[in-house]
C-alpha positions as CSV (number, residue, x, y, z in Angstrom):
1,X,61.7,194.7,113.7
2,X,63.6,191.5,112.9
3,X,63.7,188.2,114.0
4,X,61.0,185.4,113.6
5,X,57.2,185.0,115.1
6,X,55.5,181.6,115.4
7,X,51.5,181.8,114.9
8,X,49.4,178.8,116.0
9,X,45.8,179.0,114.6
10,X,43.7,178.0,118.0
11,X,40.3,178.3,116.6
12,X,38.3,177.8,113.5
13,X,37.3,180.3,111.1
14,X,34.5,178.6,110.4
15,X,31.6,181.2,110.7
16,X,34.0,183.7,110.1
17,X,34.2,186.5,107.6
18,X,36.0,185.4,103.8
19,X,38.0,188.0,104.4
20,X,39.4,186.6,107.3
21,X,39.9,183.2,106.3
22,X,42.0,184.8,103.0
23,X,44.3,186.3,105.9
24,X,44.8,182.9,107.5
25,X,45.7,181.6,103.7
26,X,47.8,183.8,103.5
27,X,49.9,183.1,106.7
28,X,49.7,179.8,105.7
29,X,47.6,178.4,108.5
30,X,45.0,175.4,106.9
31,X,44.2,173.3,110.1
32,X,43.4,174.2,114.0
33,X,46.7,173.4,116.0
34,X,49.2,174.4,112.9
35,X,51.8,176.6,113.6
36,X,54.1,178.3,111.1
37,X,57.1,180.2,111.3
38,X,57.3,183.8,109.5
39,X,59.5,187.1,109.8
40,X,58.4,189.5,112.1
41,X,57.2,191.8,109.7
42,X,55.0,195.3,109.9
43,X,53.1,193.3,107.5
44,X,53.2,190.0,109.1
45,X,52.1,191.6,112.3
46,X,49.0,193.6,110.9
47,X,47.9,190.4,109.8
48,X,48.2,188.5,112.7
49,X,46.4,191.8,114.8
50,X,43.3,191.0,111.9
51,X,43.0,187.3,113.1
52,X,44.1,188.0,116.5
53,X,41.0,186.4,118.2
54,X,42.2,182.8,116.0
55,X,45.7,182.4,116.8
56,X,48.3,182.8,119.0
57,X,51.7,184.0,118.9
58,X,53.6,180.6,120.2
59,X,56.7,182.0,120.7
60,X,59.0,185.2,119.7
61,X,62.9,185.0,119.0
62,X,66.0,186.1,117.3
């Protein structure tokens, strides 16, 4: 997998488990409507599948 993924967090994990907000720390998302910009990634993916019902994948590229 290569090439770049664009997350935007679309709800708040407020209410949430800890363990889910760490994995929203950790992709770097802080505030509803962020978006960030990471690798596509095994890793980066398996995250975003953890959190899946927060975010959204804005966009996939080269």
């Amino acid at each position: 997998m290569a090439g770049i993924i664009k997350v935007k967090l679309t709800r708040s994990p407020i209410g949430h488990p800890e363990k889910q907000r760490k994995v929203l720390a950790g992709l770097g998302l802080t505030k509803i409507s962020s978006t960030v910009v990471r690798q596509d990634t095994p890793q980066i993916r398996g995250m975003v599948k953890k959190v899946s019902h927060l975010v959204k994948i804005v966009e996939e590229g080269v």
